[in-house]
N, C-alpha and C positions, 0 to 999 in steps of 0.2 A: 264952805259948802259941805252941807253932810250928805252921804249917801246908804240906805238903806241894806247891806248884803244879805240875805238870809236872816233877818230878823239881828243882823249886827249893826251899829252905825260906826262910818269910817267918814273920815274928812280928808280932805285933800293934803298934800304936804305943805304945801303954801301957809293952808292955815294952824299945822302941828305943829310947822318951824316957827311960826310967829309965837303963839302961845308958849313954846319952848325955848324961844331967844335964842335960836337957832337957825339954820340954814335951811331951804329946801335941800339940797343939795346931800347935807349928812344925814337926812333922814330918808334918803334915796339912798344912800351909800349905806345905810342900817337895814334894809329891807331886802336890799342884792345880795347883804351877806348873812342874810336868813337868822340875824338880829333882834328882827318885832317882823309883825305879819303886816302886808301891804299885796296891792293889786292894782292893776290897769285898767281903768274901764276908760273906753272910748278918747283914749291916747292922754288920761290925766293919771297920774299917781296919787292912790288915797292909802290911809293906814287907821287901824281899826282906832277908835277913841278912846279905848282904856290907854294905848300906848302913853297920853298925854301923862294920865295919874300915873302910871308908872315913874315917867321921866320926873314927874314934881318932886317926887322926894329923894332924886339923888344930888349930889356936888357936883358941881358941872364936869370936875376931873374924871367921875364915875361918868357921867354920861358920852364923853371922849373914848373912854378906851373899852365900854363893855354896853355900852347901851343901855336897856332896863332892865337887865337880866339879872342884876346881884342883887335886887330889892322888892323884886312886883311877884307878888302872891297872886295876883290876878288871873294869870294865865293867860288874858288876852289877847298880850303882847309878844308871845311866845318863849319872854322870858319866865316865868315862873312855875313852868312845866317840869 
């Protein structure tokens, strides 16, 4: 599910983990530890959609221990700031 924030679109984690062959769970666990950007709306967990391109182009090892932060120009994600 997408959702609109100020002209940003975010997806649920449900569906970032699926696309990232990942868990809900670590990508909850990346957004508490102010990782990539994420938010609460109405008791679901979404994270903005660039996070996904972020994550695509790292080794999974990179994505375990640093998130998207070593590779995403984006800034989206909040890694590339």
């Amino acid at each position: 599910m997408e959702l609109i924030i100020e002209e940003t679109p975010y997806v649920t984690i449900t569906d970032a983990a699926r696309e990232l062959e990942t868990t809900h769970l670590r990508i909850l666990m990346l957004i508490r530890r102010n990782m990539i950007k994420g938010c609460q709306v109405d008791g679901e967990w979404y994270v903005e959609k660039s996070v996904i391109a972020c994550f695509k182009g790292l080794e999974m090892d990179d994505k375990k221990t640093v998130g998207c932060r070593a590779s995403c120009a984006s800034g989206g994600c909040g890694g590339g700031d």
